[in-house]
C-alpha positions as CSV (number, residue, x, y, z in Angstrom):
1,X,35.1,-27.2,-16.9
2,X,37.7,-27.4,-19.9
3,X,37.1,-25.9,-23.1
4,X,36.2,-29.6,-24.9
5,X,35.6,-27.5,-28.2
6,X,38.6,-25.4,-29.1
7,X,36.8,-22.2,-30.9
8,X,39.2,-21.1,-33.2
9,X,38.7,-24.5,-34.7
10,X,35.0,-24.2,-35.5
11,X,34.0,-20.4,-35.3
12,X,34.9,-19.4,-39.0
13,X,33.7,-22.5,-40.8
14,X,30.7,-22.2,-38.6
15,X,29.7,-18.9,-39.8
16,X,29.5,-19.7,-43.7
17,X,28.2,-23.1,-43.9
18,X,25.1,-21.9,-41.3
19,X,24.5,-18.7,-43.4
20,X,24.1,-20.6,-46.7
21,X,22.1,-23.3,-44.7
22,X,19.7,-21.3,-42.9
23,X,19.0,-18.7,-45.9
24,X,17.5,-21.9,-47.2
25,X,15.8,-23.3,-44.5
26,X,13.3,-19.9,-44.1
27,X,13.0,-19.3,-47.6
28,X,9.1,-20.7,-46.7
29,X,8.7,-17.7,-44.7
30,X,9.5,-15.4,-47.9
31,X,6.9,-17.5,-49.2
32,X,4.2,-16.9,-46.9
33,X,4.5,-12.9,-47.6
34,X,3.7,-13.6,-50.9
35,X,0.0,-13.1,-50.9
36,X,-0.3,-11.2,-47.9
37,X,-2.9,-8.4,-48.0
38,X,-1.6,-4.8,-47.9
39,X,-0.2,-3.5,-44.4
40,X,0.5,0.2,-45.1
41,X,-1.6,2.6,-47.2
42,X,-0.5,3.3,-50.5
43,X,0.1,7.2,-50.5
44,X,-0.7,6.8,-54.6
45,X,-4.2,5.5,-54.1
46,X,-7.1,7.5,-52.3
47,X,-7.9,6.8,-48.9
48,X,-9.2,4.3,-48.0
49,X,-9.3,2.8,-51.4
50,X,-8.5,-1.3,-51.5
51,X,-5.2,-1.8,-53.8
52,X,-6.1,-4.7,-56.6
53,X,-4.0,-7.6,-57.6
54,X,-2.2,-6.8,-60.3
55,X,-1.4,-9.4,-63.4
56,X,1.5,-9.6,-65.6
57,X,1.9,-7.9,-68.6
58,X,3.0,-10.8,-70.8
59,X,0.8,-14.0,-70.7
60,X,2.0,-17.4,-70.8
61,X,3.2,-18.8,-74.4
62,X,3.3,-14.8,-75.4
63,X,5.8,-14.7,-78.2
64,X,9.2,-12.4,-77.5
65,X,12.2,-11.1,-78.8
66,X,15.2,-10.7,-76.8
67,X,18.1,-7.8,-77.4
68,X,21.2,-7.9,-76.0
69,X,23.4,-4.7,-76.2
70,X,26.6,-4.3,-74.9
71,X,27.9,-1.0,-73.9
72,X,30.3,1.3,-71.9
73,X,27.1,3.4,-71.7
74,X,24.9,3.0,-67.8
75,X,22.1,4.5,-70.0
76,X,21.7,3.2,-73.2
77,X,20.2,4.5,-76.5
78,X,22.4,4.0,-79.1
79,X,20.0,1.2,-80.6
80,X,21.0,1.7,-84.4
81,X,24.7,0.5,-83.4
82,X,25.0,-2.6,-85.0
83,X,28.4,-3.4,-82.9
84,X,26.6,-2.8,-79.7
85,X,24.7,-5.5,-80.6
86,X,25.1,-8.7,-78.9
87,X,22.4,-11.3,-79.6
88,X,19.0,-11.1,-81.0
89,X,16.7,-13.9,-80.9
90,X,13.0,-13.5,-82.7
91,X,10.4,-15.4,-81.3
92,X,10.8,-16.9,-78.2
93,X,7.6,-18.4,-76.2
94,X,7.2,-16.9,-72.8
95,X,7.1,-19.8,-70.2
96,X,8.1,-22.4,-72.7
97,X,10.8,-25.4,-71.2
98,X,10.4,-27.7,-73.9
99,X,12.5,-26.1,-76.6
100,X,16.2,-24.8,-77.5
101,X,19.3,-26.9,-78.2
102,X,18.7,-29.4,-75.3
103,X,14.8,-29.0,-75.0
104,X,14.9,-27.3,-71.9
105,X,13.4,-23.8,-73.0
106,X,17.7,-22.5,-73.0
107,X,19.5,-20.9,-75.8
108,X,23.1,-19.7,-75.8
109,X,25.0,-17.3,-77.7
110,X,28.9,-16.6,-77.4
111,X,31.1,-14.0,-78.5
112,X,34.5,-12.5,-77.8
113,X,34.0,-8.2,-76.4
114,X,36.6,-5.4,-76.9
115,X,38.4,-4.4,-73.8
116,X,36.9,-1.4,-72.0
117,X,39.5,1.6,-72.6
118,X,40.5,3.3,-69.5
119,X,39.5,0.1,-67.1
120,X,36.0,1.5,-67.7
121,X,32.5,-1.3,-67.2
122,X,31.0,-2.7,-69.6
123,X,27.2,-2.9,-69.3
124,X,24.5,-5.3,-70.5
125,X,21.3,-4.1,-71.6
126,X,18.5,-6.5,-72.1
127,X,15.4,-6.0,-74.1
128,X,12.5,-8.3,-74.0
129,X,9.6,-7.1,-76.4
130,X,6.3,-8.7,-77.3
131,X,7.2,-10.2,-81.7
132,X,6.9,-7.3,-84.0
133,X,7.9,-4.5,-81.6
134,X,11.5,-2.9,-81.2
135,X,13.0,-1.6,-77.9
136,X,13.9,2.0,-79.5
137,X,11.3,4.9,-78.4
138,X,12.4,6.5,-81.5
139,X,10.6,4.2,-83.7
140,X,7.2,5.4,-82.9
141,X,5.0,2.8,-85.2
142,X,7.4,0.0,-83.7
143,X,7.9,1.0,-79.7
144,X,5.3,0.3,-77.1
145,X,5.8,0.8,-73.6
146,X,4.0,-2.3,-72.0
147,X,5.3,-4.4,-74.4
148,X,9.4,-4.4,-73.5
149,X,10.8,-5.2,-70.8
150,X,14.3,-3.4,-70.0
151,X,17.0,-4.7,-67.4
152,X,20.5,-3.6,-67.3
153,X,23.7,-5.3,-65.4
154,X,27.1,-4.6,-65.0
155,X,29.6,-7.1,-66.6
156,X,32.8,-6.6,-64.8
157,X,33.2,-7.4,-61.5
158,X,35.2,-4.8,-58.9
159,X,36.9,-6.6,-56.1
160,X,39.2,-5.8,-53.6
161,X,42.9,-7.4,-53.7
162,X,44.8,-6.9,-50.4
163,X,48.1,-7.5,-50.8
164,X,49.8,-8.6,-47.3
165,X,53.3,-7.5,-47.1
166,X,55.3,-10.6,-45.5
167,X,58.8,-11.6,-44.8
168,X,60.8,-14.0,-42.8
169,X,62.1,-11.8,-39.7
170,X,65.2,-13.7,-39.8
171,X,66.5,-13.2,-43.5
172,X,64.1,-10.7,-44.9
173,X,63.1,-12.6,-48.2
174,X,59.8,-13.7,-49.4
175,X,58.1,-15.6,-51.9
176,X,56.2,-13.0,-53.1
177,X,56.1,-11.9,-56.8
178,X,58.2,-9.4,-57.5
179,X,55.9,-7.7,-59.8
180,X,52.9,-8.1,-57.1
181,X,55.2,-6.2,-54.5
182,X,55.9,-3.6,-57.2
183,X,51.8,-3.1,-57.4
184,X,51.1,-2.8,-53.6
185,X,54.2,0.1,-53.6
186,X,52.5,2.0,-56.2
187,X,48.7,1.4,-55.6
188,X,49.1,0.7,-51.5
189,X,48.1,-2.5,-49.8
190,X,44.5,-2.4,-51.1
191,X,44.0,-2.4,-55.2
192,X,40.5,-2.2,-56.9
193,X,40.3,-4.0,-59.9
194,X,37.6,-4.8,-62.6
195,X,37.2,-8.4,-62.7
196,X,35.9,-10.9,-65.2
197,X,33.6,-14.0,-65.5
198,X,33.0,-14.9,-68.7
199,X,29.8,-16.8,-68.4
200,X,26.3,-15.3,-66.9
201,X,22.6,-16.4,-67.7
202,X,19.4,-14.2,-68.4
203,X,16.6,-15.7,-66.5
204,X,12.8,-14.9,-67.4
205,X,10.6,-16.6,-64.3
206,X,7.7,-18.2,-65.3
207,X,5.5,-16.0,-63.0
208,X,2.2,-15.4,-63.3
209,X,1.2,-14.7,-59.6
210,X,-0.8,-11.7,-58.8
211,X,1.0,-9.2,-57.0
212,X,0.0,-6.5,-54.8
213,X,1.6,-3.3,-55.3
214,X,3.5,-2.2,-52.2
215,X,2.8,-5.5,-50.8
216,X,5.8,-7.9,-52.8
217,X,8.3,-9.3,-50.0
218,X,12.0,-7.8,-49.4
219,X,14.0,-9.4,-51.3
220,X,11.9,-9.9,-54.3
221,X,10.2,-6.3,-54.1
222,X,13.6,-5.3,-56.2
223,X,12.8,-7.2,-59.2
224,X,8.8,-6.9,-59.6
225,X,8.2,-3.7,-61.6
226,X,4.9,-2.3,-61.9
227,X,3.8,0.1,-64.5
228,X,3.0,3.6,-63.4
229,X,-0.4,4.0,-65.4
230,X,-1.9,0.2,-65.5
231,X,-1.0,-0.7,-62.9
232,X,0.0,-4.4,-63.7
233,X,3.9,-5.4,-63.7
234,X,6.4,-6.4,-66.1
235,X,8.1,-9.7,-66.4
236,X,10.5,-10.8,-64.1
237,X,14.2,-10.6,-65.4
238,X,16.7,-11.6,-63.6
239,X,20.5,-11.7,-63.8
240,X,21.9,-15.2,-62.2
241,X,25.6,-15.4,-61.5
242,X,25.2,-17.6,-58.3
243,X,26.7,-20.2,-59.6
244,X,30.2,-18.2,-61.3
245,X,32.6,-19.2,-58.3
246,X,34.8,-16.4,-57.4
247,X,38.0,-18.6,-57.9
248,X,36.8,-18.4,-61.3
249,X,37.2,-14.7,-62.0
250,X,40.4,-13.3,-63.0
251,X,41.4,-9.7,-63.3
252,X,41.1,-7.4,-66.5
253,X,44.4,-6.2,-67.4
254,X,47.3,-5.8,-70.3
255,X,47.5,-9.4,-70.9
256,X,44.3,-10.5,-72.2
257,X,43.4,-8.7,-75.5
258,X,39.7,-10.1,-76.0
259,X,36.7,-10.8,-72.9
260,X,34.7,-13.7,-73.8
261,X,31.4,-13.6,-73.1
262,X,28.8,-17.0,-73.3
263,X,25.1,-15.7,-72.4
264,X,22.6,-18.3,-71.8
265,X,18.7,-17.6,-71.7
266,X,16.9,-20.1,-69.5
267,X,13.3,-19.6,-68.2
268,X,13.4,-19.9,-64.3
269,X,10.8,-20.9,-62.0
270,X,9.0,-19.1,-59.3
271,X,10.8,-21.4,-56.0
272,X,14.0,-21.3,-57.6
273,X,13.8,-17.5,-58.1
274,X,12.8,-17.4,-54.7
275,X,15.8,-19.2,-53.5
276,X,18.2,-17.3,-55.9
277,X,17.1,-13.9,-54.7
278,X,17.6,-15.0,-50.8
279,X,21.3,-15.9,-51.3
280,X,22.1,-12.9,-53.3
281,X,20.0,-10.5,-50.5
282,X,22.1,-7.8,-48.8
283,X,20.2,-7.3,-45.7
284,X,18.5,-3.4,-45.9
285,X,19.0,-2.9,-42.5
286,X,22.7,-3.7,-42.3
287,X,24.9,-0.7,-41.2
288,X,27.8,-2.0,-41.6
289,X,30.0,-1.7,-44.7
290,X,29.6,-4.6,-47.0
291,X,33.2,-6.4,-45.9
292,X,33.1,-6.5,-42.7
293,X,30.0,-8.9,-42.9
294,X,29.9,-10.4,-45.8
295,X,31.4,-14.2,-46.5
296,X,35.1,-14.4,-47.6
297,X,35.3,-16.0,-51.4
298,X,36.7,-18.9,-50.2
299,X,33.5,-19.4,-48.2
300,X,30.6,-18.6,-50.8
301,X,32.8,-21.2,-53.0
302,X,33.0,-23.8,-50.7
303,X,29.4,-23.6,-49.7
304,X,28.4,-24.0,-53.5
305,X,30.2,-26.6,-54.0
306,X,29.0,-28.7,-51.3
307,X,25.6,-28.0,-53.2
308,X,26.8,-28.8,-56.2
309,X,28.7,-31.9,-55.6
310,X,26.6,-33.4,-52.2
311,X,24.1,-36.2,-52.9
312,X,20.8,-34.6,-51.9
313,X,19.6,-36.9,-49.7
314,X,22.9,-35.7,-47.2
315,X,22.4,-32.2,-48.1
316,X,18.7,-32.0,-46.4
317,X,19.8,-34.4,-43.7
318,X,22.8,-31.7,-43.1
319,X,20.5,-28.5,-43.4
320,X,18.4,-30.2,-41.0
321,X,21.6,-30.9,-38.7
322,X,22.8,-27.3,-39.0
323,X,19.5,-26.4,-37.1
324,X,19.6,-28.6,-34.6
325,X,23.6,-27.9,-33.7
326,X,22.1,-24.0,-33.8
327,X,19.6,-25.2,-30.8
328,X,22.6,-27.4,-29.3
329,X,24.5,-24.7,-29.5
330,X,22.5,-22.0,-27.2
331,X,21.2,-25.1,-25.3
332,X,25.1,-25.4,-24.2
333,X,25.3,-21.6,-23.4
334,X,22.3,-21.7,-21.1
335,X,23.5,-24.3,-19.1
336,X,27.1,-23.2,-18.6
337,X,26.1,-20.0,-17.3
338,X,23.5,-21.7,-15.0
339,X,26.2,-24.1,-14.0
340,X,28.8,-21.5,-13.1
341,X,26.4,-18.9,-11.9
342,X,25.3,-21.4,-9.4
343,X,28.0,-22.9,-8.4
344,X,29.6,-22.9,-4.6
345,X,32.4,-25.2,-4.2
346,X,35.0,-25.7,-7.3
347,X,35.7,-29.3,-5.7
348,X,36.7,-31.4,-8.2
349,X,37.1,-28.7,-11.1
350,X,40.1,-27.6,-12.7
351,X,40.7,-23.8,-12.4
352,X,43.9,-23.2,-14.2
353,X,42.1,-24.5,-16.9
354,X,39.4,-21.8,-16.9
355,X,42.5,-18.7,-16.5
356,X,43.7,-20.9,-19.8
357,X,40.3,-20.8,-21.9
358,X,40.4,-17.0,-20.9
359,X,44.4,-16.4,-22.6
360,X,42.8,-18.8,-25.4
361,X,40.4,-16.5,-26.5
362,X,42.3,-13.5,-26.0
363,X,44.9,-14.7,-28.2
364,X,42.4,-16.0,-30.5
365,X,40.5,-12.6,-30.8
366,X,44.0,-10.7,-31.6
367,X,44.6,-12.7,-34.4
368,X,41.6,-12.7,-35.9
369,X,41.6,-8.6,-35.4
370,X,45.2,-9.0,-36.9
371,X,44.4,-10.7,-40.1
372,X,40.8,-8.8,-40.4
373,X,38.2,-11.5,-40.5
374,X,34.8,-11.5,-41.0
375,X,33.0,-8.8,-38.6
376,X,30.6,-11.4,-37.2
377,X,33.4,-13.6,-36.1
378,X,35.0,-10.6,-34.3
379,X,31.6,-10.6,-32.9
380,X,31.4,-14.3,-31.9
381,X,34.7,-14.4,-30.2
382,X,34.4,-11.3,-28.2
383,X,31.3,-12.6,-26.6
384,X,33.1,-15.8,-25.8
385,X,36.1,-13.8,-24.4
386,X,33.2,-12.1,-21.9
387,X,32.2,-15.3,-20.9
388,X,35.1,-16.6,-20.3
389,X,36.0,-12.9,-18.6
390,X,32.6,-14.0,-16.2
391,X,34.0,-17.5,-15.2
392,X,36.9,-16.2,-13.5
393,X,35.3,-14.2,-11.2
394,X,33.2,-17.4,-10.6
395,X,36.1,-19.0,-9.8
396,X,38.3,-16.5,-7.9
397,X,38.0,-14.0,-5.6
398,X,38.1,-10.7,-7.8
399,X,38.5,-7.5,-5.9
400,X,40.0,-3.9,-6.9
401,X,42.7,-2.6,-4.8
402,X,42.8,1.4,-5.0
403,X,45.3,1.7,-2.1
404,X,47.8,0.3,-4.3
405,X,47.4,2.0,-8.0
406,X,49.0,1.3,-10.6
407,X,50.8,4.9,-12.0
408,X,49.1,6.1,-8.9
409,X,45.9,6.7,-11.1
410,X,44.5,2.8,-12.0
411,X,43.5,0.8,-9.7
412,X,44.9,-2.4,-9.6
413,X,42.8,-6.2,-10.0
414,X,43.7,-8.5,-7.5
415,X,43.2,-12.2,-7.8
416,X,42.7,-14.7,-4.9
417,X,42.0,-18.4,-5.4
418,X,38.5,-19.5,-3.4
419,X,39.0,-20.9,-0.3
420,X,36.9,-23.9,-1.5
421,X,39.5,-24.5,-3.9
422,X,42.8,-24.0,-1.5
423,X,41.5,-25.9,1.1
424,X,40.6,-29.3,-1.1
425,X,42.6,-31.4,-3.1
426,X,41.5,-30.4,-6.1
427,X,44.4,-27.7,-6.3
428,X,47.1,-30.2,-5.7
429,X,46.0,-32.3,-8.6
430,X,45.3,-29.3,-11.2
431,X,48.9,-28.4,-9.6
432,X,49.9,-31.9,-10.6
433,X,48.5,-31.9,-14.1
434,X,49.3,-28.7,-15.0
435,X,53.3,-29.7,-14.1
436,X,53.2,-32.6,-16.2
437,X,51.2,-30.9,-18.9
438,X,54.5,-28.0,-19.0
439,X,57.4,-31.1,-19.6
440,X,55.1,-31.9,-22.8
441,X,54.1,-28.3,-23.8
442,X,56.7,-26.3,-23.2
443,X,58.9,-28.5,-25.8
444,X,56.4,-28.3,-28.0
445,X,55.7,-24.6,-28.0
446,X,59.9,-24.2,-28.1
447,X,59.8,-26.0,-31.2
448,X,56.4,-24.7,-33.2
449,X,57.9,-20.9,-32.4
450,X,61.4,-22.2,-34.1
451,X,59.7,-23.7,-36.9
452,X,57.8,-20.9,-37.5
453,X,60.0,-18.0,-37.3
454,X,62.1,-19.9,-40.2
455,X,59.6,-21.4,-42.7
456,X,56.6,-19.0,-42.2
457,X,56.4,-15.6,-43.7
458,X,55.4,-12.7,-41.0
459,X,54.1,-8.6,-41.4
460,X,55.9,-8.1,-38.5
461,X,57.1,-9.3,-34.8
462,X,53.7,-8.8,-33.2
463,X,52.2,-10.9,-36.3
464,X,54.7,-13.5,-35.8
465,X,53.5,-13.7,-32.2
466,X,49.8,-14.0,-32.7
467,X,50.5,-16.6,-35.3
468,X,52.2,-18.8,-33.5
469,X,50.6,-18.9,-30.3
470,X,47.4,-18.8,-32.7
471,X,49.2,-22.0,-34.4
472,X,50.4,-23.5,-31.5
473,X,46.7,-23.8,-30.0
474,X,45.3,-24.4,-32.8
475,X,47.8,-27.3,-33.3
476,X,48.1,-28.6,-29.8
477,X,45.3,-26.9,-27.9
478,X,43.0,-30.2,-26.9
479,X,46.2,-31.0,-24.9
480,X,45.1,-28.7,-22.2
481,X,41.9,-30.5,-22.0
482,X,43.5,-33.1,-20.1
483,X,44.1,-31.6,-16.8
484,X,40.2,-32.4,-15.5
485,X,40.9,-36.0,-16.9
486,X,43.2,-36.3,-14.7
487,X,41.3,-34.8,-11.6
488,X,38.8,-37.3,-12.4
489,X,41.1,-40.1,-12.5
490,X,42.5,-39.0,-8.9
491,X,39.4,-38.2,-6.9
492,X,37.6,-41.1,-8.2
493,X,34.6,-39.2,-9.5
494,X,32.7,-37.6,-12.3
495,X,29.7,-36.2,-10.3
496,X,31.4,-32.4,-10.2
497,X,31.1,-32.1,-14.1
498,X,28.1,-29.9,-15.9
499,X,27.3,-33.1,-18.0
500,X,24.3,-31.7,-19.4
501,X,26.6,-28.6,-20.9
502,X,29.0,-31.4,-22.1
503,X,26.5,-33.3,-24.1
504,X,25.2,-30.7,-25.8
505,X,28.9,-29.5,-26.7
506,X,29.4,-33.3,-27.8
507,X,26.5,-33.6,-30.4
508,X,27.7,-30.2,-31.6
509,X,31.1,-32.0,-32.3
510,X,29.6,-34.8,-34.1
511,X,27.6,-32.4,-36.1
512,X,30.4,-30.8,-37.0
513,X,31.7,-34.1,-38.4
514,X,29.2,-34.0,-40.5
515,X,30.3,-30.7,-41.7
516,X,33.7,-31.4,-41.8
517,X,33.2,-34.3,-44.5
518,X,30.6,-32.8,-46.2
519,X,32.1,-29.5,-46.8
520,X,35.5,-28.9,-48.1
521,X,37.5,-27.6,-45.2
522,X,41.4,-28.4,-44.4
523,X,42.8,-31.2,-42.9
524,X,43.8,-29.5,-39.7
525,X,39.8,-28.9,-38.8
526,X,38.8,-32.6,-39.8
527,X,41.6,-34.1,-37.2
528,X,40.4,-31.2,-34.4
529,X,36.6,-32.8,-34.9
530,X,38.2,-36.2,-34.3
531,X,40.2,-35.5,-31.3
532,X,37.5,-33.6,-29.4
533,X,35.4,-36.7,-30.1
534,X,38.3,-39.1,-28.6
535,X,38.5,-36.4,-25.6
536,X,34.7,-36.4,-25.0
537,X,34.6,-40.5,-25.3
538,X,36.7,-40.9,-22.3
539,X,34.8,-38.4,-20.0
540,X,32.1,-40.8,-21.0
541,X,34.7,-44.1,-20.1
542,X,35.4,-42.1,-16.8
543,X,31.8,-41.3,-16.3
544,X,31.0,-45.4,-16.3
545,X,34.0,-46.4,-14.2
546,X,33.5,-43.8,-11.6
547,X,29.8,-44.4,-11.3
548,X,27.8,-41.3,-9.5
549,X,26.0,-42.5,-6.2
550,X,22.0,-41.2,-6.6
551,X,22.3,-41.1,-2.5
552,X,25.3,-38.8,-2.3
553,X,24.4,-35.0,-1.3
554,X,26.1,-32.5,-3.0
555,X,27.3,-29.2,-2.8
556,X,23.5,-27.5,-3.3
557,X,22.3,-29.9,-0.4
558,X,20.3,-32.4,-2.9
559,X,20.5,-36.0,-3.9
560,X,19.6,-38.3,-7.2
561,X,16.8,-39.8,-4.4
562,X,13.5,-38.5,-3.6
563,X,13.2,-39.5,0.1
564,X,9.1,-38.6,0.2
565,X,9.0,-41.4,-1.9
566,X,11.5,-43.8,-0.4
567,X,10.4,-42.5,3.7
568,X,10.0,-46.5,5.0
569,X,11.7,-47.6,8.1
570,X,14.3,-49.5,6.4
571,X,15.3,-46.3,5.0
572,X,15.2,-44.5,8.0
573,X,17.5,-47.0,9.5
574,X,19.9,-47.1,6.7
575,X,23.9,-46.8,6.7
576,X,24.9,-44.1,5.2
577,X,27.0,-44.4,1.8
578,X,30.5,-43.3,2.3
579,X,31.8,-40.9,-0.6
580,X,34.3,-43.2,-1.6
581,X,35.3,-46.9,-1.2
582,X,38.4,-47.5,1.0
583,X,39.5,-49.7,-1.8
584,X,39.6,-46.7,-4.1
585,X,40.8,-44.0,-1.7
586,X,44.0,-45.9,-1.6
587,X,44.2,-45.2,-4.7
588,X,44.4,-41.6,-4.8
């Protein structure tokens, strides 16, 4: 079967949309841990000893005020530093949404901060204490322990900047800046550096659920505190940046002179927290380091923005897509492997363009190693390679020869087309496609490779190669999806195709039309989604012109007709269907 669906179109996009999407879609789940009774004993209660719901410390319409400090300091305690302090606000009403500037329970306070010396963080510390009482232990008629609330967060952001050291092969130059090449010589390929966003809000959920100690789910377990002696838990603070796009951070150095910093202070409720805290989860059991898994900027933008800008009405109906093109998807893989793992005679299939889907991959997982993507993708693709790997021996005879050994140590792979495919005339037409295929591809690939090696930038030789074979498939790839069109158009017939496989591919395409005009994604992947689309509506044109004859045995021995149903003696006496018209065998 060709490979309809060209993965290096759809595999990276693939991976953040879904994340974003199905981190939403199970957020009900998180939910239903919520009250869940107690599973493991709590080694801080006696045995046996049921643990009690717990209640939080401030009740609703409690009156507060909030300090903000701003320090250099991880552990603060300089409280009698009026500098350090940021904001202080007297009498705010715990749970209240119906006051502030815009009557929605938010205030906001802005202010320009001092530049760390020696590219140190800055941290915020947050107080929230019942009216009348101060955060400082010191003040002993003025501090009380169950009545503040502390939370601390780092301002600055540290992020990696990989600089990729590229040049045309041909002339040496590139458009580079200068002063960015003179940074990667001296700090290496790979800089860490403090970055800045200069808004963030302080969210207080309106929570007033009774929590089980030991029992709160992962990921909200991090952010329900519980005091050690009452037992009853602290309000819920918590720290939202979701929606500070990375594009929007820029990097603290010797041009800027002043940071500024807007703080807002929203109360937040309990199902928004609850979404919040899934998309900011790092999952615990996670092995990996944090890059090689986690979305790429670009991607966490672009999802956001699709939520921020997408009517809401085609956001649920693409969240409920995304699940379905999941099922699709393994529905696709199921079948192809129990098409090929079955399968006896390739009559009718094109074999050169499995051996084609194989270099595909292969040339798609270098480049992807190459330019160090996303450690699930690596994942995805290798997989695919296996599978492709798999198919060959499905459709060649694959045998080691150790009489001949390569170095006289290795021994070597020998491949033998399947006599089924030799002795039919399947091999003359994927012959005959694949020579006319070479006068429009070879031209093609002559001139992407020229164009490439003079207006595109290159790390080196091998990188050069990668990318444009990478290019050049990614460009011109569906064109090697038409070799099995034209088997179909010479034999007549449709009936040797794993249609079931190819409609589940095909409503994956369409749902990744969807995608690809709901999210922001180039050009280049909206015009891939349309061409597999045009490929996959003439299988279906061939499919009705070559109609498939229910009475025609195939290769397993079975027909489209149950005879104990149709056993009369007209039957019996019937003339059997020929397998193809002589009208259309002169056409072959």
């Amino acid at each position: 079967t060709p490979p309809i669906f060209s993965i290096m179109d759809t595999t990276t996009m693939k991976y953040s949309k879904c994340t974003c999407f199905f981190r939403i879609f199970i957020i009900w789940a998180i939910s239903s841990w919520f009250r869940r009774g107690p599973s493991t004993p709590d080694p801080n209660t006696p045995a046996g000893a049921p643990r009690l719901p717990s209640r939080n410390l401030f009740p609703k319409d409690t009156l507060m005020d909030l300090y903000v400090f701003i320090s250099q300091e991880e552990v603060f305690s300089d409280f009698n530093n009026t500098d350090a302090l940021f904001w202080f606000h007297r009498d705010l009403v715990y749970g209240d949404w119906t006051t502030g500037e815009d009557g929605d329970g938010c205030y906001q306070q802005y202010k320009e901060l001092d530049i760390p010396e020696h590219n140190g963080s800055l941290y915020m510390h947050v107080y929230f204490t019942k009216s009348g009482f101060h955060p400082d232990p010191k003040r002993k008629g003025q501090y009380r322990r169950l009545a503040t609330v502390h939370s601390t967060k780092m301002l600055n952001k540290f992020k990696r900047r990989k600089f990729l050291k590229t040049k045309n092969l041909l002339t040496g130059e590139t458009e580079a800046d200068p002063e960015m090449i003179k940074r990667a010589e001296s700090h290496g390929p790979v800089e860490i550096i403090s970055h800045w966003h200069p808004n963030l809000t302080i969210n207080m959920v309106d929570d007033h659920t009774a929590w089980v100690k030991g029992s709160v789910p992962p990921p909200l377990d991090q952010y329900v505190k519980f005091d050690a002696v009452s037992g009853d838990y602290y309000p819920i603070v918590y720290f939202n940046d979701y929606w500070n796009l990375q594009k929007d951070y820029y990097p603290i150095n010797e041009t800027l002179t002043k940071l500024p910093l807007r703080l807002n202070y929203c109360p937040l409720s309990l199902w928004r927290w609850q979404l919040y805290a899934a998309q900011n989860a790092r999952s615990p059991w996670n092995f990996l380091p944090e890059d090689t898994y986690e979305q790429s900027d670009e991607d966490q933008d672009s999802v956001k923005v699709a939520l921020l800008e997408t009517n809401p009405y085609l956001l649920g109906l693409t969240i409920v897509v995304s699940i379905v093109h999941s099922i699709f998807e393994f529905l696709a893989f199921k079948n192809d492997i129990q098409f090929w793992n079955s399968r006896q005679s390739l009559e009718g299939l094109s074999v050169r363009s499995i051996i084609f889907g194989v270099f595909q991959s292969l040339v798609v997982l270098l480049y992807i190693l190459d330019n160090e993507t996303n450690f699930v993708v690596q994942v995805s693709v290798f997989i695919g390679l296996l599978i492709d790997l798999w198919k060959i021996t499905k459709v060649m005879d694959v045998r080691l020869d150790r009489e001949n050994k390569i170095a006289g140590v290795i021994p070597r792979i020998v491949f033998k087309d399947k006599s089924t495919y030799v002795q039919s005339s399947t091999k003359i037409y994927d012959d005959m496609a694949f020579k006319y295929l070479s006068w429009l591809l070879y031209p093609l690939f002559g001139c992407y490779a020229v164009y490439s090696l003079l207006y595109v930038e290159h790390k080196g030789w091998y990188s050069w190669v990668l990318g444009m074979l990478y290019g050049f498939l990614l460009t011109f790839g569906f064109i090697t999806m038409t070799p099995q069109l034209f088997i179909n158009y010479k034999m007549k017939s449709v009936a040797h195709l794993p249609w079931r496989m190819l409609t589940y591919k095909a409503l994956n395409t369409f749902i990744d039309d969807l995608f690809a005009f709901v999210i922001k994604m180039p050009m280049m992947y909206r015009i891939g989604c349309l061409r597999d689309d045009v490929v996959f509506f003439i299988y279906l044109y061939q499919r009705w012109i070559y109609r498939v004859d229910p009475n025609r045995v195939n290769e397993f021995g079975t027909s489209g007709v149950d005879h104990t149903q149709n056993s009369t003696p007209e039957a019996a006496n019937a003339v059997a269907v020929m397998d193809k018209p002589e009208g259309e065998k002169k056409n072959d």
